[in-house]
N, C-alpha and C positions, 0 to 999 in steps of 0.2 A: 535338494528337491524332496519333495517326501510324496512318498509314493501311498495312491489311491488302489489299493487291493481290487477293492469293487469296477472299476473304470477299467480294469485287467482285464479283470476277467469276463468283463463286456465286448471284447475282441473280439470278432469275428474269422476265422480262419477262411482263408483262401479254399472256393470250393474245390477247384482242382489240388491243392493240399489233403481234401479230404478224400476226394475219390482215388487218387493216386495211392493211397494210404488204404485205404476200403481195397482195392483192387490189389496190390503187394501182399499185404498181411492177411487177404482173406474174412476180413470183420465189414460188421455190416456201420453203416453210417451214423446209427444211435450209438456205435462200442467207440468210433473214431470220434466222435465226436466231444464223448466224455473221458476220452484219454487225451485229445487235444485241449479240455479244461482241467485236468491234471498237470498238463505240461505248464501251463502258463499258472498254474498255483506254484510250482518248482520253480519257475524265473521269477515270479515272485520275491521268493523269499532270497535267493540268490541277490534279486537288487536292495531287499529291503537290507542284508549284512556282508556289505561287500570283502570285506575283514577277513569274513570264514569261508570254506569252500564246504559246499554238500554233493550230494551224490544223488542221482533219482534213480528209480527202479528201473529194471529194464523194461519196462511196458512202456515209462513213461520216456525215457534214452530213445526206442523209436521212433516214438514222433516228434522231439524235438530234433533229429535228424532231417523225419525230414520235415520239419518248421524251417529250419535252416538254409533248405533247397530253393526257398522260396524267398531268397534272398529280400527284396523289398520290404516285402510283409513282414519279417521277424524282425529286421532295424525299425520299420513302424512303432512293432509292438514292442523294443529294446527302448525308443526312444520316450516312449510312455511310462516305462518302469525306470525313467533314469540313465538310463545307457548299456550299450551293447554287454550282452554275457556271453563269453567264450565260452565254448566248449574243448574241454581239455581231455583228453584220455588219459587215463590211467592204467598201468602193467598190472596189477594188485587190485584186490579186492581192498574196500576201505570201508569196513563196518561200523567204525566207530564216525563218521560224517556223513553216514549213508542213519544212521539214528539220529544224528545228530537234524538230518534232514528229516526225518520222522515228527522227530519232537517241534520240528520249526512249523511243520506243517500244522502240527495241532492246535499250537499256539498262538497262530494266525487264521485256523480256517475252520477250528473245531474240528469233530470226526474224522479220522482218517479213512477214504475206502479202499478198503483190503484187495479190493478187484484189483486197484494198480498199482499199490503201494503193499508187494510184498515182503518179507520177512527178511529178504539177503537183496544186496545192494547190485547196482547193474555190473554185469562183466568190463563195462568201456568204459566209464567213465565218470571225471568228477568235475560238479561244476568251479570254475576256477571267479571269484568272482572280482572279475575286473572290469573297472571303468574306463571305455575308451574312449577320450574324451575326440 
């Protein structure tokens, strides 16, 4: 399947995903909202090299969280980019696939924004990318 970047990121998040996320973390619905289109450039690139495993920031680990809660909607949007992506935690910081998710992001989406994608990789976790068929 070759996946449509653009048609991704045309996703629509569950509003109650948003407001739940606005109301928890205390950010207003323009900051959730352009961290829940960070999230889905990270499952992205996860579908588009299922091979490698990356890592997202922790801005971005939050609301794939809770993207996750919302169970229906994130097999929706998993089944668009291909198939389901675990989320795997990790004991250890992993810098070298937390760059390695840096560089993928650049390379598929131009500019990287520093708002969410900071310099050290998230404390939880690394995306594991596997297809469940």
């Amino acid at each position: 399947m070759t996946i449509k970047p653009q048609q991704a990121l045309a996703f629509n998040p569950p509003d109650l995903l948003i407001d739940r996320f606005c109301s928890t973390y205390n950010v207003t619905r323009k900051e959730a909202l352009a961290r829940f289109q960070e999230t889905k450039k990270f499952l992205v690139i996860c579908a588009a090299d299922r091979y490698n495993a990356y890592s997202p920031s922790r801005a971005v680990d939050l609301m794939w969280h809770q993207f996750m809660l919302h169970s229906k909607d994130y097999f929706t949007f998993c089944e668009m980019i291909g198939g389901y992506i675990h989320h795997q935690p990790s004991e250890t910081h992993e810098p070298k696939k937390y760059m390695k998710t840096l560089e993928a992001l650049k390379e598929m989406f131009g500019e990287i924004d520093r708002h969410f994608w900071e310099e050290n990789s998230s404390d939880c976790t690394s995306c594991e990318s596997c297809y469940f068929g």
